[in-house]
LUMSEVO-990495 format. One line per field, with one value per atom (N, C-alpha, C, O, CB): residue number from 1; residue in one letter; x, y, z. Coordinates in nm, 4 decimals, always signed. Glycine has a CB too. Layout:
N
i [NUM, ...] $
aa [A, ...] $
u [X, ...] $
v [Y, ...] $
w [Z, ...] $
This chain:
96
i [1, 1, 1, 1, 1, 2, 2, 2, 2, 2, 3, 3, 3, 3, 3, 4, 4, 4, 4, 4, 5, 5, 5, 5, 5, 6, 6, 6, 6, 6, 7, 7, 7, 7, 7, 8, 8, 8, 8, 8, 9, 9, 9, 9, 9, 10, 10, 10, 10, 10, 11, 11, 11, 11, 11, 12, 12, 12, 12, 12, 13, 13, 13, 13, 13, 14, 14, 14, 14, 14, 15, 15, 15, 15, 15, 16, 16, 16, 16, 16, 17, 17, 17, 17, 17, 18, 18, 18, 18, 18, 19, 19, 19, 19, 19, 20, 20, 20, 20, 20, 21, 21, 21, 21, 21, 22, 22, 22, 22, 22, 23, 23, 23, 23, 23, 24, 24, 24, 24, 24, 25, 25, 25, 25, 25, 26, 26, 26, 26, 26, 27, 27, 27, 27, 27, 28, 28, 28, 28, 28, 29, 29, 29, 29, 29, 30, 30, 30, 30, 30, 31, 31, 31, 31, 31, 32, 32, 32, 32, 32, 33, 33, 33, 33, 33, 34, 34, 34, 34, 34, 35, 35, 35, 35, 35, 36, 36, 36, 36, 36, 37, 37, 37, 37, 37, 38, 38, 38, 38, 38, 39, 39, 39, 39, 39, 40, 40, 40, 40, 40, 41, 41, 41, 41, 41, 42, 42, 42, 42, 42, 43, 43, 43, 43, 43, 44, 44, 44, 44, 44, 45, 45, 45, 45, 45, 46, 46, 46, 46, 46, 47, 47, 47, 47, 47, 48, 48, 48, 48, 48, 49, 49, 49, 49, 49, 50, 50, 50, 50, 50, 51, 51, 51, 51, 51, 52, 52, 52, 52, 52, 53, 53, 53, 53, 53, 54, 54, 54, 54, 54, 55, 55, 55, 55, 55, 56, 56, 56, 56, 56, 57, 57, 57, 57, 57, 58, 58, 58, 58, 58, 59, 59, 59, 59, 59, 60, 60, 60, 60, 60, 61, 61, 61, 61, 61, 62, 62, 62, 62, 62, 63, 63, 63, 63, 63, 64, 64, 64, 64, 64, 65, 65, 65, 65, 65, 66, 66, 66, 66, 66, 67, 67, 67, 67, 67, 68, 68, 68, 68, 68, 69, 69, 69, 69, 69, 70, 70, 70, 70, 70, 71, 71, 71, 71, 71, 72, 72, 72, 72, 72, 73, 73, 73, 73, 73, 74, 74, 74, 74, 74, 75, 75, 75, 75, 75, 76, 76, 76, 76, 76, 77, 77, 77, 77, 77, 78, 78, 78, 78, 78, 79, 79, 79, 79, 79, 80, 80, 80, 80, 80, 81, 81, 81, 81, 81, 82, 82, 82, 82, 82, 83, 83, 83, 83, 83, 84, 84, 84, 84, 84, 85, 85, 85, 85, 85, 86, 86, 86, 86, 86, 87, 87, 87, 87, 87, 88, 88, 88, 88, 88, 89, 89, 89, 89, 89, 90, 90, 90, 90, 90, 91, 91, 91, 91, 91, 92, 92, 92, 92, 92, 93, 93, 93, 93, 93, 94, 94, 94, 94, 94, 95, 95, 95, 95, 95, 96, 96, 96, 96, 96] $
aa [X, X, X, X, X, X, X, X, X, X, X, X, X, X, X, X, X, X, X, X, X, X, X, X, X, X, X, X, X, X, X, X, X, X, X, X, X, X, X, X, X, X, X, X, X, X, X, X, X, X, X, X, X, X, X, X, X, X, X, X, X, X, X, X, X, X, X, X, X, X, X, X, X, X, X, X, X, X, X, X, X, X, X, X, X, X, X, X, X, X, X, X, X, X, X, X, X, X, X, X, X, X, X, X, X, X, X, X, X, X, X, X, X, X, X, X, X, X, X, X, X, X, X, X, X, X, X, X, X, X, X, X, X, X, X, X, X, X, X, X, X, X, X, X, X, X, X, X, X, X, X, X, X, X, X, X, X, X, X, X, X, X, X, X, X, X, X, X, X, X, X, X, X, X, X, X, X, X, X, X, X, X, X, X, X, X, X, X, X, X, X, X, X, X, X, X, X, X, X, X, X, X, X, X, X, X, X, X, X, X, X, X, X, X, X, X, X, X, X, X, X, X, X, X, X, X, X, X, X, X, X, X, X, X, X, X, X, X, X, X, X, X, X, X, X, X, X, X, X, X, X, X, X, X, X, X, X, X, X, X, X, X, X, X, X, X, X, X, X, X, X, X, X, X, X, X, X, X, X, X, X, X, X, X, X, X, X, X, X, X, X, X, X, X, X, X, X, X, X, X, X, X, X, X, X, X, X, X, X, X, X, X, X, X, X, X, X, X, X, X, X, X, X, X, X, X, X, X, X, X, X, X, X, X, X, X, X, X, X, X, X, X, X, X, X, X, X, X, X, X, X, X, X, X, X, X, X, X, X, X, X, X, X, X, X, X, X, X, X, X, X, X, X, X, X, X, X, X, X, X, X, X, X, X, X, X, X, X, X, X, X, X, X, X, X, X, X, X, X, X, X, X, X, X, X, X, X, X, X, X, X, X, X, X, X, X, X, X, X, X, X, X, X, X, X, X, X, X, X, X, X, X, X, X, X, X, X, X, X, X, X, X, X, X, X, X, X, X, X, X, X, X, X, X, X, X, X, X, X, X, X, X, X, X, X, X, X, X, X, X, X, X, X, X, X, X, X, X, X, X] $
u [+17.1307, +17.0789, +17.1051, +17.0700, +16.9272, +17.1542, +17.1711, +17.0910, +17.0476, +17.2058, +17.0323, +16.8997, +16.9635, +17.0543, +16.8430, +16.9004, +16.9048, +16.8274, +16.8589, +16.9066, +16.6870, +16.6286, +16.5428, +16.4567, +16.5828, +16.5404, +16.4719, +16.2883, +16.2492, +16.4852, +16.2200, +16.0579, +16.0047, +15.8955, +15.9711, +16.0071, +15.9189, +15.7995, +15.8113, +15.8369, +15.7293, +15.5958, +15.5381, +15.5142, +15.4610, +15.5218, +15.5027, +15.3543, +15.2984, +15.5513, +15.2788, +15.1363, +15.0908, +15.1471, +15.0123, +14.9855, +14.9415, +14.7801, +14.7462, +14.9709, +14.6854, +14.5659, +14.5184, +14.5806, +14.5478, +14.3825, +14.3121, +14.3593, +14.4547, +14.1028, +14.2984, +14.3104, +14.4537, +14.4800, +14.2229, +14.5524, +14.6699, +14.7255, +14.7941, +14.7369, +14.6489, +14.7092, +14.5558, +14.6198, +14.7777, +14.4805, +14.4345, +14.5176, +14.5784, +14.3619, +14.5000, +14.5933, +14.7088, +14.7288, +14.6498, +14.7809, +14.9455, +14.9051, +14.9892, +15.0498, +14.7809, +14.7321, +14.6589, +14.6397, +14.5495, +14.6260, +14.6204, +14.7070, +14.7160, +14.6018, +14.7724, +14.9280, +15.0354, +15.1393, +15.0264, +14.9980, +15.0820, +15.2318, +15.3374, +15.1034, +15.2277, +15.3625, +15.3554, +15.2618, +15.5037, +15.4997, +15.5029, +15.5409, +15.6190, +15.5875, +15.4658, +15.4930, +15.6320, +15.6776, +15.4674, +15.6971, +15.8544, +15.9314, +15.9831, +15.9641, +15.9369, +15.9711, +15.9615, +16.0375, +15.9407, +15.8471, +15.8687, +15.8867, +15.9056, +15.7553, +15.8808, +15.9232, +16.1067, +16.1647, +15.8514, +16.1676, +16.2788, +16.3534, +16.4415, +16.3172, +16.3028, +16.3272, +16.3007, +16.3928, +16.2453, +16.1884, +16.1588, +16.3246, +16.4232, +16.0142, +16.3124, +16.4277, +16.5553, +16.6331, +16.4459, +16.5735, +16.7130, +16.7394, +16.8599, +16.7244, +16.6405, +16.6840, +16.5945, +16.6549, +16.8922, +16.5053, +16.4534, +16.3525, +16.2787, +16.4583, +16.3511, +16.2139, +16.1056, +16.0080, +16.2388, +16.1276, +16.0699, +16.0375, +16.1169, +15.9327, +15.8613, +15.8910, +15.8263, +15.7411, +15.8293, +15.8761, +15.8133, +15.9243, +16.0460, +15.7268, +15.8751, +15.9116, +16.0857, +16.1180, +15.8010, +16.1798, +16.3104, +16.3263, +16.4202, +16.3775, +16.2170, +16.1877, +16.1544, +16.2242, +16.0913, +16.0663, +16.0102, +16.1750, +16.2048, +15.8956, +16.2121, +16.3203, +16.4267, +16.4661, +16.3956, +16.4737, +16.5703, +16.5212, +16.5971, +16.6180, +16.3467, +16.3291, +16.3306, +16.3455, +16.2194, +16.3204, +16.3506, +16.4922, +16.5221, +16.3277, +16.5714, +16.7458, +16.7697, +16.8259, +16.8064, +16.7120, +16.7097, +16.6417, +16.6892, +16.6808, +16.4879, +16.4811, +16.5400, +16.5251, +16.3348, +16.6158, +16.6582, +16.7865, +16.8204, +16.7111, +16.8522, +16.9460, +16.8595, +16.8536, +17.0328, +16.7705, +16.6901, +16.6016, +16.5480, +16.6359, +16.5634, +16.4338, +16.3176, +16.2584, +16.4320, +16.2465, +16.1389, +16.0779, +16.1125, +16.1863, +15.9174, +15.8281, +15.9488, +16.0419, +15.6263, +15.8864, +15.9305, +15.8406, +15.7429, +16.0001, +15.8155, +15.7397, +15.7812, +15.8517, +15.6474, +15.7267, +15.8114, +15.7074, +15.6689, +15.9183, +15.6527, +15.5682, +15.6038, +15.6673, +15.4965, +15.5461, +15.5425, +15.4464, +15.3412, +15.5773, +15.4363, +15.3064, +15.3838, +15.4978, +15.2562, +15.2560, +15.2502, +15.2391, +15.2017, +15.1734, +15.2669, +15.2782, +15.1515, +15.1632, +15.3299, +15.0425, +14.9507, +14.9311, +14.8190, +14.8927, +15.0179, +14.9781, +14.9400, +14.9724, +14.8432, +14.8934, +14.8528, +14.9317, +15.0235, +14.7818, +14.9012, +15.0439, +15.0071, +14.9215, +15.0734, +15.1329, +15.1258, +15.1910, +15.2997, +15.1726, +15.1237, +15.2490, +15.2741, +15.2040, +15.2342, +15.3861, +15.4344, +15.5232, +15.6330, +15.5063, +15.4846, +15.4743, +15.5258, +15.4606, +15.3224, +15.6579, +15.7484, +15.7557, +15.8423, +15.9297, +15.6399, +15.5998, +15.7745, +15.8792, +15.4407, +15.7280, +15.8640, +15.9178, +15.8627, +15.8708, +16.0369, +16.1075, +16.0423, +15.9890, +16.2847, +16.0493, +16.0448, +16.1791, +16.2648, +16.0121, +16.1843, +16.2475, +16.4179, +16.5071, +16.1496, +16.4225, +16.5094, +16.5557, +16.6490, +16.4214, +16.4893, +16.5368, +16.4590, +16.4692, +16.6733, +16.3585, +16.2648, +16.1826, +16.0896, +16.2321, +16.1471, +16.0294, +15.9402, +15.9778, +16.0751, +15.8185, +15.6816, +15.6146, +15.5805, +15.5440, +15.6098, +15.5195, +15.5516, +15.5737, +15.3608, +15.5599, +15.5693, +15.4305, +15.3980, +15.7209, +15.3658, +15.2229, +15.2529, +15.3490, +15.1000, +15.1892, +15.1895, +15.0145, +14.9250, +15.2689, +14.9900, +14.8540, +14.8513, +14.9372, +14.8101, +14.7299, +14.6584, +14.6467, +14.5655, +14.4499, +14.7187, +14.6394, +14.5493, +14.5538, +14.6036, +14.3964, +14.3337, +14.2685, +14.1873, +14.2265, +14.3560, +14.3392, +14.3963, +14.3833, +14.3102, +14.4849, +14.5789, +14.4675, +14.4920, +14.6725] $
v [+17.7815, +17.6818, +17.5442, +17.5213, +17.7038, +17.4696, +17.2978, +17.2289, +17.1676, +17.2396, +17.2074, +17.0967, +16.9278, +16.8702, +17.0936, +16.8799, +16.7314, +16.6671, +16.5505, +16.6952, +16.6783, +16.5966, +16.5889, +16.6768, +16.5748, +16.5212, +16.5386, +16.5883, +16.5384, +16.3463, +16.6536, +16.6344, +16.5758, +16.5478, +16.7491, +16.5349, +16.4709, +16.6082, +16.7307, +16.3132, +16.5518, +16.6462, +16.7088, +16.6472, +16.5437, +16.8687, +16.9934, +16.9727, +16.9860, +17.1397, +16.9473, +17.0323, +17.0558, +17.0222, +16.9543, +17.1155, +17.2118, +17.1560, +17.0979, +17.4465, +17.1892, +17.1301, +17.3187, +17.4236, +17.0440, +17.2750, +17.4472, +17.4856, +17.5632, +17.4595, +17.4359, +17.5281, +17.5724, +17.6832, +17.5172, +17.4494, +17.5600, +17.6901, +17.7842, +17.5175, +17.6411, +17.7696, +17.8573, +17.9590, +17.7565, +17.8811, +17.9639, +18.0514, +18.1560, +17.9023, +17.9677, +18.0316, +18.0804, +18.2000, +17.9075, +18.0306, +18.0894, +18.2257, +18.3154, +17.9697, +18.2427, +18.3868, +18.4839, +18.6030, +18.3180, +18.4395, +18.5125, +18.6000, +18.7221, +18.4516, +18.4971, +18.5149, +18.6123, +18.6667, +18.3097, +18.6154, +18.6875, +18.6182, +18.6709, +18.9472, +18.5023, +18.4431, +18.2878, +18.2082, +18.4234, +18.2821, +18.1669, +18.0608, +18.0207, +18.1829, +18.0277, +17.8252, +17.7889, +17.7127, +17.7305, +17.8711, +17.8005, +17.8118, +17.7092, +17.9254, +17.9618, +17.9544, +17.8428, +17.8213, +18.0388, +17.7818, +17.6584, +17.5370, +17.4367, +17.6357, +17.5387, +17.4240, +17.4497, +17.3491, +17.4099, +17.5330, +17.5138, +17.4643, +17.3784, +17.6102, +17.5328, +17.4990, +17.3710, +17.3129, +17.5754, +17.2897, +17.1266, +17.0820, +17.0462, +17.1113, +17.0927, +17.0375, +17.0297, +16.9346, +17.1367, +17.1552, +17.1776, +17.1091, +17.0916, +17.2813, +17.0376, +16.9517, +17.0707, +17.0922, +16.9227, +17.1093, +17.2593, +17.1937, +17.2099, +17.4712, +17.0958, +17.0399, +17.1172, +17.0688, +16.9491, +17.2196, +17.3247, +17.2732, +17.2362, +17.3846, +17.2823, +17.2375, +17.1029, +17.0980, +17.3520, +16.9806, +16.9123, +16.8315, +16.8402, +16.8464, +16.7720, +16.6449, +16.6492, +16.6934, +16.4177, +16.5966, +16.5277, +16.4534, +16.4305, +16.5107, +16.3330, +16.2159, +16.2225, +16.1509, +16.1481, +16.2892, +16.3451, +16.4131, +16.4409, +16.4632, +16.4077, +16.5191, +16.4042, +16.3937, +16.6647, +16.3154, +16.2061, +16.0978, +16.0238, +16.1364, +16.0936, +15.9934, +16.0498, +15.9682, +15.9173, +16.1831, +16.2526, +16.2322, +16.1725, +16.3696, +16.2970, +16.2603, +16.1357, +16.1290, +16.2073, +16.0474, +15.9108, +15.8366, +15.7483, +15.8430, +15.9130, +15.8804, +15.9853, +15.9529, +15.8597, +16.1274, +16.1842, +16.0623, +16.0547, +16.3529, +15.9636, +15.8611, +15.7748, +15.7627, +15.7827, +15.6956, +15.5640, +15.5558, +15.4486, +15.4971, +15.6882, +15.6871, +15.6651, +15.5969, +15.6284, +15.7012, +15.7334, +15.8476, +15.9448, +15.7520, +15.7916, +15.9354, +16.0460, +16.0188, +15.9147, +16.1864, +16.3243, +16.3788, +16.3581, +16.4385, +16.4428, +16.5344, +16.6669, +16.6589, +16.4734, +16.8052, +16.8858, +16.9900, +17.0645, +16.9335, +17.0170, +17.1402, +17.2874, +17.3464, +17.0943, +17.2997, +17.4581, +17.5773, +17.5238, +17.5007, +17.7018, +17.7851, +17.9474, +17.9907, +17.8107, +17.9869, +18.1018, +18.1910, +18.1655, +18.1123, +18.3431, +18.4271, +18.4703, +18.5584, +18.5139, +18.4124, +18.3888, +18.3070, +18.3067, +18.3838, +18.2173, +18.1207, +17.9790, +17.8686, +18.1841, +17.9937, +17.8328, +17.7650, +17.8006, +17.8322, +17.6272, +17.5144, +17.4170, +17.3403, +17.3853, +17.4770, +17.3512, +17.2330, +17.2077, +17.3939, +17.1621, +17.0369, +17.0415, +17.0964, +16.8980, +16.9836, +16.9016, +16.7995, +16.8080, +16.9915, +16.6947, +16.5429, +16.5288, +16.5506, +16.4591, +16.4875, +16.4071, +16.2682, +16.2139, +16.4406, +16.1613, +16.0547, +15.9677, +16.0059, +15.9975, +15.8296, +15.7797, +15.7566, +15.8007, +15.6499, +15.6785, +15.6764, +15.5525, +15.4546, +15.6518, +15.5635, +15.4249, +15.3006, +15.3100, +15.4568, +15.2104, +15.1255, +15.1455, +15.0606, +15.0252, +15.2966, +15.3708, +15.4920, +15.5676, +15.4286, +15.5004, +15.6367, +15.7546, +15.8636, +15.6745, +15.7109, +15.8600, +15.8986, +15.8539, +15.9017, +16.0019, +16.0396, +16.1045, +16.1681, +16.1671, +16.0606, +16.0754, +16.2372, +16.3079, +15.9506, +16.2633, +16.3992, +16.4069, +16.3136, +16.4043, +16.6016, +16.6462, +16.7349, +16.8076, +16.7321, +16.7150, +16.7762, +16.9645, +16.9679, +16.6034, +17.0447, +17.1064, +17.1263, +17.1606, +17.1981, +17.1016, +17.0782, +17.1450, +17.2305, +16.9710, +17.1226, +17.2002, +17.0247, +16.9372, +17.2932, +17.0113, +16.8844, +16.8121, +16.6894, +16.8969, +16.9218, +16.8068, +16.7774, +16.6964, +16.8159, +16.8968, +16.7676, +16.6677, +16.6381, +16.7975, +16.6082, +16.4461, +16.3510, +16.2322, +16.3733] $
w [+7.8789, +7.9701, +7.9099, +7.7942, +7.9976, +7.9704, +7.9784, +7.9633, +8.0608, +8.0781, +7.8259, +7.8052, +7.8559, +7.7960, +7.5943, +7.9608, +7.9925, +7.9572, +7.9813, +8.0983, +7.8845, +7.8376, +7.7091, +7.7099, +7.9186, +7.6141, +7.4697, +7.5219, +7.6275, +7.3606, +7.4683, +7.5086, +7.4223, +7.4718, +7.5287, +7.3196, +7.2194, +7.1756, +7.1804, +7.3014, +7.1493, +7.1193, +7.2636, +7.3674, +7.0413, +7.2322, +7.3085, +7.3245, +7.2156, +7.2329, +7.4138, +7.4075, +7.5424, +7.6466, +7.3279, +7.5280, +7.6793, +7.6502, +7.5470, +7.6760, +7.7712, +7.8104, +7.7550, +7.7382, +8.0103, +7.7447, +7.7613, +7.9083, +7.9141, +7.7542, +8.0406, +8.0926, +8.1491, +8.1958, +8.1654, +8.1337, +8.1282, +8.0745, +8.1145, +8.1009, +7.9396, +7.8852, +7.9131, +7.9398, +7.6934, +7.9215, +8.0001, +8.0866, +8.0641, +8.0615, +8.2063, +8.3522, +8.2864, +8.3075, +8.4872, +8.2219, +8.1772, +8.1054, +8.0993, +8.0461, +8.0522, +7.9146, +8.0534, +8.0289, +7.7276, +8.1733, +8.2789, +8.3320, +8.3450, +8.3498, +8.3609, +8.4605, +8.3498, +8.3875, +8.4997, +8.2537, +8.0713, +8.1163, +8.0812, +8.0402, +8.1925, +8.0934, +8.0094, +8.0013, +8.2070, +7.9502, +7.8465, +7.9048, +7.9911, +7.7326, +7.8353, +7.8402, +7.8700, +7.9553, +7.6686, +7.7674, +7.7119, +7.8715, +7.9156, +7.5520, +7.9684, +8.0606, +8.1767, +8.2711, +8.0727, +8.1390, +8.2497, +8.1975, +8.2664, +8.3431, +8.0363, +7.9797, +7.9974, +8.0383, +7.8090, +7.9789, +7.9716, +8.0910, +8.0954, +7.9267, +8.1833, +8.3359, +8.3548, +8.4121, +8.4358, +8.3222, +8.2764, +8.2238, +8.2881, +8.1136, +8.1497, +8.0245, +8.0740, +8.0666, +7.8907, +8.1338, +8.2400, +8.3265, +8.3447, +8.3127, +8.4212, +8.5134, +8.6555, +8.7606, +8.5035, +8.6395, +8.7758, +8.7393, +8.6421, +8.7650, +8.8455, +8.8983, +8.9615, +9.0189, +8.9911, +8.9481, +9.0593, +9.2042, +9.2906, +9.0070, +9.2099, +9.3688, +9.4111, +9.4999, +9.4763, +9.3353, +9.3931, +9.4846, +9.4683, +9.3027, +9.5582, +9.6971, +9.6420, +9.5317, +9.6759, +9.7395, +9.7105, +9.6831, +9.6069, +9.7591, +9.7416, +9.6328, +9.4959, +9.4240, +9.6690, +9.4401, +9.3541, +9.2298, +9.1137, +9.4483, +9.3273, +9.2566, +9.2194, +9.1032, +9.3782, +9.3249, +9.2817, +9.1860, +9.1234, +9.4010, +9.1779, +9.0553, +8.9550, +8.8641, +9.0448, +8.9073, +8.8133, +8.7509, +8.6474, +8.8545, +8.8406, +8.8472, +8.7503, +8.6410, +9.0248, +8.8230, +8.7427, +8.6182, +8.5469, +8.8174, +8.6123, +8.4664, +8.3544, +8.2366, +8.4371, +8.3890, +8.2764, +8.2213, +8.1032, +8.3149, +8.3447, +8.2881, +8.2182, +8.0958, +8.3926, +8.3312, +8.2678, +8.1905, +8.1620, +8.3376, +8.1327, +8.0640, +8.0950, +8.0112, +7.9924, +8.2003, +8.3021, +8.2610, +8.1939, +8.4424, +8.3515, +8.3417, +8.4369, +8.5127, +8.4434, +8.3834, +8.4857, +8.5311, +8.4591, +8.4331, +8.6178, +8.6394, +8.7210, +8.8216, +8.6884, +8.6648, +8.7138, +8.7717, +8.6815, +8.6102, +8.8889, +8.9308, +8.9870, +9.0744, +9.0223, +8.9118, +8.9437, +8.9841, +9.0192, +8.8538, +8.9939, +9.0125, +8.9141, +8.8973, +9.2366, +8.8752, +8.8101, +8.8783, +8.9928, +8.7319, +8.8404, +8.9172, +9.0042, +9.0894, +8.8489, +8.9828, +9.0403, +9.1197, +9.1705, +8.9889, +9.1579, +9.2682, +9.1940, +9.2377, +9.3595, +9.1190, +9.0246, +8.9792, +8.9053, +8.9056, +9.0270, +8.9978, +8.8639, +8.8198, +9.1587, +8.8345, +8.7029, +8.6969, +8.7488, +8.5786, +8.6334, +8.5925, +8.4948, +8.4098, +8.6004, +8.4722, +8.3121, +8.3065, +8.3616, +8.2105, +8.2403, +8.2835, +8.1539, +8.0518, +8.3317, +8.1583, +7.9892, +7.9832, +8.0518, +7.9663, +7.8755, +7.9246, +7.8976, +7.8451, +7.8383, +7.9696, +7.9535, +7.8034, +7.7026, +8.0282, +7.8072, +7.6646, +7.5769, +7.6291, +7.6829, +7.5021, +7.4464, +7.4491, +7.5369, +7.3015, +7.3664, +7.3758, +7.2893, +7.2891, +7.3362, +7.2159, +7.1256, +7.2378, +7.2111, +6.9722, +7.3500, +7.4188, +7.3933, +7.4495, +7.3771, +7.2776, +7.2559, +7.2776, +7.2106, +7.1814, +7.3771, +7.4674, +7.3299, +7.2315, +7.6179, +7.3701, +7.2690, +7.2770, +7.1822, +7.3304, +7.4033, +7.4409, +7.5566, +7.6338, +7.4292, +7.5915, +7.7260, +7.7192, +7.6253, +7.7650, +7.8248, +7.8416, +7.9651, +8.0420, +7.9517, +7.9581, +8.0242, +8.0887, +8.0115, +7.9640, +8.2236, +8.2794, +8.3533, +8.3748, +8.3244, +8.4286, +8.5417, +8.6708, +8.6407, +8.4577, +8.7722, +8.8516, +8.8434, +8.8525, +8.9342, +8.8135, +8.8144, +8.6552, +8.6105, +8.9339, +8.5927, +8.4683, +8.3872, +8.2684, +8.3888, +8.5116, +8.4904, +8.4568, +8.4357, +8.6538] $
């Protein structure tokens, strides 16, 4: 798989990883899909500002749901002023 974007530092909320130790799958599967450029399902808008900060160095955000139905996010904050993204979070909505 085609990594398009650096993540900086990996971390997850409790109750994501909760739901993900539910659902018995891994993180890495939807982080990689992140990284790749598989926005999963959010908006086309959503999807073309993505497009554009993996160039410009912009927030991402990429949603998804577990085999259970529960949607996650994971949000790779923007770059700094060197190009280097700090942290990619893996969440639950409403705990943005």
């Amino acid at each position: 798989m085609d990594l398009k974007l650096e993540l900086g530092q990996l971390v997850a909320t409790p109750g994501a990883l909760e739901v993900l130790s539910r659902s018995e799958q891994s993180p890495w599967d939807f982080v990689r899909r992140h990284a790749a450029g598989d926005w999963g399902d959010v908006c086309a808008g959503d999807a073309r500002l993505n497009d554009a900060a993996v160039r410009d160095g912009g927030r991402l955000l990429s949603v998804y749901h577990t085999l259970e139905g529960v949607k996650l996010w994971i949000i790779t904050e923007a770059a700094d002023g060197d190009g280097c993204r700090a942290a990619t979070t893996i969440l639950l909505p409403d705990e943005y």
